[in-house]
C-alpha positions, 0 to 999 in steps of 0.5 A: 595376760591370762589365756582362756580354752573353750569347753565346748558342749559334749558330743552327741550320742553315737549311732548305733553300731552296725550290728544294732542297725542291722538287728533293729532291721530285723526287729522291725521285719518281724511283726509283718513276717509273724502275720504273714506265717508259712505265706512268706517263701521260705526253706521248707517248715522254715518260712520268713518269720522263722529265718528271721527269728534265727537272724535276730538270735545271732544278731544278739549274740554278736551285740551282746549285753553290754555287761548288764546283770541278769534281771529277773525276767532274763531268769525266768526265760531260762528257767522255761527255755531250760525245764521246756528242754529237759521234759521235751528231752525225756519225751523223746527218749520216751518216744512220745514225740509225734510228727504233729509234736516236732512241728510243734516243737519247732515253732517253741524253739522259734519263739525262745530264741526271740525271748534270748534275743530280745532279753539279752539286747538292751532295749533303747529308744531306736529298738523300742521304735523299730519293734512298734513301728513293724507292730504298726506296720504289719497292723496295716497290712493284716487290716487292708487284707481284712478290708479287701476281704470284707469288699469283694469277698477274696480270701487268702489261701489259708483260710480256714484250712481243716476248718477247726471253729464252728462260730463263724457265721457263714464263714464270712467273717475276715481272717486276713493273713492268718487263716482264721478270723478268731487268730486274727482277733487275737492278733488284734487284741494282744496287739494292743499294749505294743501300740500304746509302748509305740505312742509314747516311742515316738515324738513325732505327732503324725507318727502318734496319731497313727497309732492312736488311729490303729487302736481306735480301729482295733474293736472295729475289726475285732468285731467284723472276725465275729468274735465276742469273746475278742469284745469281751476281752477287749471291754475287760482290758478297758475295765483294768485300764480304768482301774490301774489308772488312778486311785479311784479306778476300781470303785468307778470300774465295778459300776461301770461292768454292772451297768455294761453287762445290762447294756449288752443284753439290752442289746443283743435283744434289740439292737444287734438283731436290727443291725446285723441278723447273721451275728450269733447271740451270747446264747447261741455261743454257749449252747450245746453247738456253740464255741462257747460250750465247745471251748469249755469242753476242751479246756476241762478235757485239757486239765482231764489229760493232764490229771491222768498223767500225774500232771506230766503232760503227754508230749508235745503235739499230743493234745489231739492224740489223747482226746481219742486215748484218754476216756471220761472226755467230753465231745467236743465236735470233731475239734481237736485243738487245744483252745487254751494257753493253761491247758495246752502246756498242762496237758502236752508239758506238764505242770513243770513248765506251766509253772515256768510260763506262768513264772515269767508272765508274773515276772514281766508284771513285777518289772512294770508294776512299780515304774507304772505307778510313778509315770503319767498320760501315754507311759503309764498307760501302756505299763498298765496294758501290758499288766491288763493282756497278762492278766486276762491271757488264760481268756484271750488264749481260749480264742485261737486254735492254739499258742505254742504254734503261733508265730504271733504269740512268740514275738508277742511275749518276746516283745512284753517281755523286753518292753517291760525291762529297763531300759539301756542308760547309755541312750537318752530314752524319750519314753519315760522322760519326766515331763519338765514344768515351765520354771524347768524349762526356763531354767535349764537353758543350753550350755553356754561356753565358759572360760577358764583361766589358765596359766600365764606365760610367767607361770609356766606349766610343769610338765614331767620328765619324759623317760629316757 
């Protein structure tokens, strides 16, 4: 009589170990701590997005990397975080640090111990939905202040401290919790390749039609901050969008910027007027008073400073300082910020380190450049994103004040940055799971149990001698 053992189906993927529930916590925390900035209690310059930097950077040192080999974005990251060091280290023995400088200086350190936190943990399914979601999160939180804004005309605490833009018309446009319509629009725009990684995170329908619904609402409140450059760069991202697509995206793009820049005239002349007389035109942006004119001010007085140091850069939180030191500049109206990611690491850090960051952005876009062109729908879409926000950051970074400052620009290149490398194969991922056709799904039913013959009780099992 043969006896049989049953084979039962394999267990189900563990959870998540302490230490990872407890770094997807922070994870998802901190898109909503970024947007809130110094308005969150804190330790002195050490406020809520900062302390949770720090929390998630220990986190990720005690989850370690599960013995995965350096990808060639975690090189880049310490290729900037090492030259970063060794030039902030010479300006110091050089004493061209200024007080505006540490500040500043602090908030970079912030930001890379996101980057060796994000890149050191494998990114999985349940960290790809924590750091979306808190994406999401801090969306809706940033958009009902913006609402409230809009409604009764409060305004948040740090609105336009110093007052350091000139485009805003008569200083009603929303800047929500980030004390400056245009960081706002910023937020906004670069925000948008985080919410389309999170409608391809989730499976649930009502959790993808929330995302969908924040990026519908994206241009919308871009263009209540009064920001055209945010339209523009949120009409170039569609462009590339379109033209990452599919194959005949570029020849259907180009059309489509000819035909878009006459319909944008068109309107600026007769139907803006009518809908809203306070907004400014395209020629009012670039005339003389204009932050059009202004911007392009700064940013050639950025490459002007960095040329009259051979390119060495003055030092951190410096850009300021040199406006009124370096001569040749162009006025630029009392406004001092950078106004550029380019020129504000050329003139403060030198060439070395802008080649570091530029380095790392073009690393992100090779690690998502090949997997894109063999996904579909969702995926595909937000690979595509992140390549079209790279692409176009020398133009949405000339928007804020300045990048190396912002807590929002830290975790958003923490966030590219992990998003775009592979993800960790010990975890079923859903994002790009290949879609199974109906023959697949008929024939890849689940395992039934089977039945194995063993053997009989004439047959006995040979077992081997148990030392002595």
């Amino acid at each position: 009589m043969t006896q049989t053992t049953t084979l039962r189906r394999p267990p189900r993927a563990l959870p998540p170990k302490p230490n990872r529930r407890f770094f997807n916590a922070i994870v998802f925390l901190l898109p909503t701590l970024a947007a809130l900035g110094p308005l969150t209690p804190g330790l002195g310059p050490f406020f809520g997005f900062r302390i949770a930097a720090v929390l998630a950077f220990c986190a990720a040192l005690a989850i370690g990397n599960n013995g995965l080999q350096r990808d060639k974005i975690q090189r880049a990251v310490v290729l900037l975080i090492t030259v970063t060091v060794l030039t902030s280290g010479i300006f110091f023995a050089m004493g061209q640090i200024p007080a505006a400088g540490w500040r500043e200086l602090l908030s970079v350190a912030t930001g890379f111990a996101l980057l060796i936190a994000f890149t050191r943990v494998p990114l999985t399914s349940a960290s790809l939905r924590a750091l979306t979601a808190g994406w999401l999160v801090a969306f809706g939180v940033t958009a009902w202040v913006a609402w409230l804004e809009i409604t009764t005309g409060a305004r948040m605490p740090n609105y336009l401290v110093g007052r350091d833009l000139v485009d805003l018309p008569g200083e009603s446009a929303p800047a929500s919790t980030l004390g400056n319509p245009n960081d706002y629009a910023t937020m906004l725009v670069i925000g948008v390749p985080i919410l389309l990684a999170g409608v391809t995170a989730f499976s649930s329908r009502f959790m993808r039609l929330l995302f969908v619904a924040a990026l519908a609402l994206t241009p919308i409140l871009v263009n209540s901050t009064g920001s055209r450059l945010g339209l523009a760069v949120i009409a170039l991202m569609l462009l590339l969008l379109l033209a990452l697509h599919k194959h005949l995206g570029l020849a259907l793009a180009i059309p489509l910027i000819i035909v878009g820049i006459g319909v944008a005239l068109a309107a600026e002349a007769t139907i803006t007027p009518m809908i809203d007389p306070n907004v400014n035109s395209w020629g009012d942006f670039l005339s003389v008073q204009g932050s059009g004119s202004v911007r392009i001010a700064l940013l050639a007085n950025g490459f002007l400073i960095a040329a009259s140091t051979a390119f060495l850069g003055v030092g951190p939180g410096g850009f300021a300082t040199a406006l009124s030191s370096v001569p040749g500049l162009a006025p630029t109206g009392g406004i001092e910020s950078p106004h550029g990611l380019i020129t504000e690491v050329l003139s403060q850090y030198g060439v070395v380190v802008l080649a570091a960051l530029v380095w790392l952005l073009v690393a992100v876009v090779r690690s998502v450049w090949s997997p894109s062109r063999k996904q579909s729908g969702w995926s595909r879409l937000a690979s595509n994103a992140i390549i079209a926000v790279v692409v176009l950051s020398p133009v949405w970074s000339t928007m804020a004040s300045t990048m190396l400052s912002s807590s929002v620009f830290w975790l958003f290149l923490a966030a590219i940055a992990w998003i775009s490398q592979p993800r960790e194969s010990s975890e079923p991922d859903a994002v790009d799971e290949p879609e199974k056709t109906p023959e697949q799904s008929r024939t890849q039913t689940r395992p039934r149990t089977q039945r194995i013959p063993t053997p009989t009780a004439s047959r006995p099992l040979r077992r081997s001698p148990l030392p002595k």
